[in-house]
C-alpha positions as a printed Julia matrix, in Angstrom:
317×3 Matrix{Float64}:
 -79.09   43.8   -43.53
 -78.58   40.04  -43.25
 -81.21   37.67  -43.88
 -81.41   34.67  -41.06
 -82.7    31.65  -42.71
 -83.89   28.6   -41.31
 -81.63   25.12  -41.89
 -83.32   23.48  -44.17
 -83.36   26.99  -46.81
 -80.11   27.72  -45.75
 -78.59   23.55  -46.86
 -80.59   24.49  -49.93
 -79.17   27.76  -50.09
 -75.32   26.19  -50.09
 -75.67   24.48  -53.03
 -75.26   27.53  -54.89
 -73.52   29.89  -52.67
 -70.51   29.79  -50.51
 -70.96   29.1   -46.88
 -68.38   30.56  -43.99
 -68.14   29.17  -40.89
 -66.64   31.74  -38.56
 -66.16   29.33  -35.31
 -62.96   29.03  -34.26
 -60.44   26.56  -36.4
 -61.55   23.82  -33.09
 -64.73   24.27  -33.68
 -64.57   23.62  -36.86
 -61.94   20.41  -36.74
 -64.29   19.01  -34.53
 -67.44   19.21  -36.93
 -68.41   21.57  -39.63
 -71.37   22.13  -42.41
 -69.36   20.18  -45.54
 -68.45   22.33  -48.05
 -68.34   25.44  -45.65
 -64.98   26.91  -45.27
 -63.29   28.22  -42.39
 -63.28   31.99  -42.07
 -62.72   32.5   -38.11
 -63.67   35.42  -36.42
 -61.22   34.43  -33.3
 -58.82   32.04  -33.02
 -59.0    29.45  -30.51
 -57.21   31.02  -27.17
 -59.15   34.53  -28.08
 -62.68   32.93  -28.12
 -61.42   31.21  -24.5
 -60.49   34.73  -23.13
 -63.77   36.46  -24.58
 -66.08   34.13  -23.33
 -64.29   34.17  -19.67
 -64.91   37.97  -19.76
 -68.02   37.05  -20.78
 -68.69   35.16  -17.3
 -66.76   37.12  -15.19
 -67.1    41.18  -16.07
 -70.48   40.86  -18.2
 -71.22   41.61  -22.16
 -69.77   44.98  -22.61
 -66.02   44.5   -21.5
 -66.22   40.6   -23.53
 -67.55   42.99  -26.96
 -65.25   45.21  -26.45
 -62.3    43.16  -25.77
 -63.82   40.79  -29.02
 -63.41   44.15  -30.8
 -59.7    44.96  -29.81
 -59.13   41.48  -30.46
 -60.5    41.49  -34.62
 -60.05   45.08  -35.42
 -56.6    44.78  -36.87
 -57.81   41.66  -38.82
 -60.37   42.85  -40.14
 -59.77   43.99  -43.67
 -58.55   40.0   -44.11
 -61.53   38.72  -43.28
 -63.08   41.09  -46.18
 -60.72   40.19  -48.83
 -60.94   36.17  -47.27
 -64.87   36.7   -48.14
 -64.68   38.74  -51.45
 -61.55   35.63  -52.63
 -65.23   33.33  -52.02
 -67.89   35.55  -54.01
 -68.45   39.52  -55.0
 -72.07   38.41  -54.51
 -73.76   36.6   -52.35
 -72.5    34.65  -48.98
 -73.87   32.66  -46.08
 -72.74   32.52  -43.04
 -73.04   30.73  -39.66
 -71.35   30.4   -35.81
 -72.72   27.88  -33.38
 -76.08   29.78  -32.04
 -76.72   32.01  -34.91
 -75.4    35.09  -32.8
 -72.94   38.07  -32.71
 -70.4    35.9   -34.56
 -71.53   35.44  -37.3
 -73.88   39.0   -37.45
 -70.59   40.79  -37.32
 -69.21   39.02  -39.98
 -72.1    39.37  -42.04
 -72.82   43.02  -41.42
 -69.02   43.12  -42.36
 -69.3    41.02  -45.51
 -72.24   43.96  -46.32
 -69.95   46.74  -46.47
 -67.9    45.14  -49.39
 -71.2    44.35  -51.19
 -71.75   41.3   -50.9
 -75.69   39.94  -49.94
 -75.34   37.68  -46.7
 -77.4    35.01  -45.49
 -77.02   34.25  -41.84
 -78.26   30.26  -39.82
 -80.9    31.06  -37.5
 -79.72   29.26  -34.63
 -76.16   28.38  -36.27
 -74.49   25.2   -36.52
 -76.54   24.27  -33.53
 -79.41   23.86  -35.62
 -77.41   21.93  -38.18
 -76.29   19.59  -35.85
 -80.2    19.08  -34.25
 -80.96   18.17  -37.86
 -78.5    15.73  -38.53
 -78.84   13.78  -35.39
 -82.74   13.37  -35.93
 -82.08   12.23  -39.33
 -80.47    9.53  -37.74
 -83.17    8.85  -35.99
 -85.84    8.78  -38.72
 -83.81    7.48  -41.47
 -85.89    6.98  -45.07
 -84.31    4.86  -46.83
 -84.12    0.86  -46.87
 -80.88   -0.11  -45.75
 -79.44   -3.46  -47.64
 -76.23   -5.14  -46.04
 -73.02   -6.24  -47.89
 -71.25   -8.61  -45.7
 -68.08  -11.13  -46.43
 -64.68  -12.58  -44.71
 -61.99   -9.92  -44.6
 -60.27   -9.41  -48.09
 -63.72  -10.24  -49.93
 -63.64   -6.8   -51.79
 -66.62   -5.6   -50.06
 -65.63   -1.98  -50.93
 -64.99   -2.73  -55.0
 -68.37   -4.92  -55.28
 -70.25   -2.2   -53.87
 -68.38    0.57  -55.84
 -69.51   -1.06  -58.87
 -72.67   -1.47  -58.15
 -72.79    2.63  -57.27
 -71.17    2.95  -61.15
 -74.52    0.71  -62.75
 -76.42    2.81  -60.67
 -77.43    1.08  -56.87
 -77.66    3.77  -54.31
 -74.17    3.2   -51.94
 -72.77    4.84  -48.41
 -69.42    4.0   -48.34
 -68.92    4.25  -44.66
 -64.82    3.45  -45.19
 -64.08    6.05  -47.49
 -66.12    8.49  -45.08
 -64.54    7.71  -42.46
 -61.19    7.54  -44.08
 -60.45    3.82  -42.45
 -61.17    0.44  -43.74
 -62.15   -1.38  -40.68
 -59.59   -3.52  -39.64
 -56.24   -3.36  -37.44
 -54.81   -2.43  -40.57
 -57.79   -0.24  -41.66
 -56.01    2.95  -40.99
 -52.79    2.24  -43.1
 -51.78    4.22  -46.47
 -55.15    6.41  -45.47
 -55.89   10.4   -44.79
 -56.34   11.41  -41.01
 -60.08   10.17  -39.67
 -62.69   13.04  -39.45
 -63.8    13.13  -35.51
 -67.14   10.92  -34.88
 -69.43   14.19  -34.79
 -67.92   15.41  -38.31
 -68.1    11.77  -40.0
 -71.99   11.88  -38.71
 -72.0    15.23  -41.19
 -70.39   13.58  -43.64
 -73.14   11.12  -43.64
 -76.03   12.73  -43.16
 -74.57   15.09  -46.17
 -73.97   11.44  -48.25
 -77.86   10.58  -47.63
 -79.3    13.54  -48.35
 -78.34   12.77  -52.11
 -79.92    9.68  -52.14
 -83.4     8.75  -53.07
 -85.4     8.24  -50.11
 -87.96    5.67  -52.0
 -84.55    3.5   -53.48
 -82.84    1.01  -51.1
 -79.2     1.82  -50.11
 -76.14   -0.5   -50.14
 -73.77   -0.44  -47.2
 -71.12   -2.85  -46.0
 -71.39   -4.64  -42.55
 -69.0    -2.83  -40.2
 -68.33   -3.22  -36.79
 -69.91    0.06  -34.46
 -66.59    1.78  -34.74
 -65.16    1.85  -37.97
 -61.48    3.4   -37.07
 -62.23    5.98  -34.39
 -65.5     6.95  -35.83
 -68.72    6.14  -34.4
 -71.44    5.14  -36.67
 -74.9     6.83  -35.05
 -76.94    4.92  -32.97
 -80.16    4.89  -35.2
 -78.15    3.98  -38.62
 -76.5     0.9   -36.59
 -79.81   -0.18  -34.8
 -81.1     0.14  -38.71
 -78.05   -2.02  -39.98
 -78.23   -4.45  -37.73
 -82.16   -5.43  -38.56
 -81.38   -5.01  -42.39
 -81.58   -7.62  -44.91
 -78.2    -9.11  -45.16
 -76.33  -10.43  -48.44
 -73.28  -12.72  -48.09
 -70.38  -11.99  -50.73
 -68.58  -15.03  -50.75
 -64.71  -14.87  -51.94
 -62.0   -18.18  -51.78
 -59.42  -17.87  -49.49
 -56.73  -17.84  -51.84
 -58.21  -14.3   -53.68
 -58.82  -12.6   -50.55
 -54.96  -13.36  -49.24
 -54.01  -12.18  -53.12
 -56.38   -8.9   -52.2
 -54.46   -8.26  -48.8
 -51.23   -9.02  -50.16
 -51.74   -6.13  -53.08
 -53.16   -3.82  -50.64
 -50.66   -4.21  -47.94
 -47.4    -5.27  -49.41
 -46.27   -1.69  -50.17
 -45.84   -0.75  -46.29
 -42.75   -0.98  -44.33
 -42.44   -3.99  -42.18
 -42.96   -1.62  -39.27
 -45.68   -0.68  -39.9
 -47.54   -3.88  -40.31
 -46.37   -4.7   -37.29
 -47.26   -2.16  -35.32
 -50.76   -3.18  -37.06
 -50.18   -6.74  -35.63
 -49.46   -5.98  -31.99
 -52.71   -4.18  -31.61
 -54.75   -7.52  -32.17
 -52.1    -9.65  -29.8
 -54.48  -10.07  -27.25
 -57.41  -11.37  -28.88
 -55.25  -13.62  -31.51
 -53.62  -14.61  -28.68
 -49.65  -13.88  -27.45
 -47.6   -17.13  -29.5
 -50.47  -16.33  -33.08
 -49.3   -12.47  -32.88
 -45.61  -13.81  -32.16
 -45.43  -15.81  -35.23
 -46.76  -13.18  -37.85
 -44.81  -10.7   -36.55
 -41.5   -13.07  -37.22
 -43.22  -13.65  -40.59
 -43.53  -10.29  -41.13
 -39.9    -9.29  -39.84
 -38.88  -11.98  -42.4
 -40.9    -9.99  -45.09
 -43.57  -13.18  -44.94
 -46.38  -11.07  -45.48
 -48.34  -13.98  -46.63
 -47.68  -16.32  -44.07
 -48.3   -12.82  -41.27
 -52.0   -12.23  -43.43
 -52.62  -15.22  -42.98
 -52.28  -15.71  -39.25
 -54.61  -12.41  -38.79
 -56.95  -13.79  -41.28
 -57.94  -16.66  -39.36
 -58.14  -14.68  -36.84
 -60.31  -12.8   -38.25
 -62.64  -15.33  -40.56
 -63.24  -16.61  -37.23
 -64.66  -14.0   -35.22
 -66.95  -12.43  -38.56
 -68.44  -16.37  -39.19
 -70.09  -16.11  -35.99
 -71.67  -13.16  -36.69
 -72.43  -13.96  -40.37
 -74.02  -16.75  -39.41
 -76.48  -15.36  -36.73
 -77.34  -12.66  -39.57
 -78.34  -14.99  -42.09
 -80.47  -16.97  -39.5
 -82.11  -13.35  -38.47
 -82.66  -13.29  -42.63
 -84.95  -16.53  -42.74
């Protein structure tokens, strides 16, 4: 029979075996254990029907239905698990409940040892949100004018050995209007969180860790409330670039994307570059003036990050 495990064994636990997460493929888009694979037990509309049932008719017509429902499917799921591991699985739902004990008891048959989450990805989640909360470690700031090459300066420093989050490539965005172009979809806020947490719980605790100044949002995602409360008090470090190499920066990173699309990057900063500014790059970029169009948003954007540069360093003193 199964073996439920608390969260903390069963993280340890996943570093050496396979982990199925049998919540449906939403569930799972929306935030999942990294590394775990998706293995649902129902798809999205079924879980909706069971769980009305459920609510309206009471336990025994919702199992039963959530048998009709997974019989037929169920030698897949056996073969999906044995394609994983002939030995040993773990395996988790949201509350640690009939989900993922049928899938387990299931997984049995075929010989395989399972591992169930006591309490399920619920618990998972309650441990991830109080790490933010309690972080460890001694967060050190990165900061610089857009096009500084935040991003490479701390990537090298991660290759000599410095402890680095790199919040950008986690969250699949790199922080500007432009941030989003040439990169893979963003996880949702509650997934990049796990991404995170997952990132940090390779690090040293007792060794400081180098991340670069973002805004709150970075994309769509959300950094959490106690790592940007953290951030913000950090000690701060200033990479300082010439204008001239961080337009040469933009202009290799961006000058591969169709005119379209850096303008459709353009128009969502009209209103706070103002309406004639956005006017002219996007003629400049029509034109295929990418320079003259960086530049524009540059300015733009040197001068809203100097402010806050400068009330950083004073906060440093």
């Amino acid at each position: 029979m199964s073996k439920p495990l608390d969260i903390k064994d069963f993280l340890a636990k996943s570093l050496e075996s396979p982990v199925i997460d049998v919540r449906t493929p939403a569930e799972y888009a929306q935030g999942h254990i990294p590394r775990a694979v998706n293995l649902p037990l129902f798809t999205n509309e079924e879980r909706a029907l069971v769980g009305t049932l459920y609510v309206q008719q009471g336990r025994r017509d919702a199992v039963l239905k959530g048998l009709e429902l997974v019989g037929p499917r169920l030698e897949a799921m056996a073969r999906g698990g044995l394609d994983l591991t002939e030995n040993e699985l773990l395996v988790h739902c949201w509350r640690g409940g009939m989900r993922s004990g049928a899938v387990a008891w299931l997984m049995e048959q075929t010989g395989i040892r399972c591992f169930t989450l006591e309490k399920g990805y619920k618990a998972y989640r309650s441990l991830v949100l109080d790490f933010f909360n309690h972080i460890p470690h001694r967060i050190i700031i990165l900061g610089g004018l857009t096009g500084s090459g935040k991003t490479e300066r701390l990537l090298q420093m991660q290759s000599e050995g410095e402890q680095v989050i790199d919040l950008e490539g986690l969250a699949n965005h790199k922080g500007s209007a432009f941030g989003g172009l040439g990169m893979p979809p963003q996880p949702s806020t509650e997934h990049f969180e796990n991404l995170l947490f997952q990132a940090f719980s390779q690090l040293d605790p007792l060794c400081p860790v180098w991340v670069e100044d973002e805004s709150r949002n970075v994309g769509k995602c959300s950094i959490p409330k106690g790592l940007w409360e953290r951030m913000q008090q950090a000690e701060f470090h200033l990479l300082e670039t010439p204008t001239e190499i961080r337009i040469e920066r933009l202009m290799q990173e961006y000058a591969g994307f169709m005119p379209s699309l850096l303008s459709e990057s353009i128009l969502k900063i009209e209103k706070r570059i103002g309406y004639d500014k956005c006017h002219q790059a996007l003629e400049a970029c029509h034109h295929g003036d990418l320079r003259m169009a960086l530049g524009i948003c540059l300015a733009y954007y040197d001068k809203s990050y100097t402010s806050q540069i400068e009330t950083r360093l004073k906060s440093n003193k």
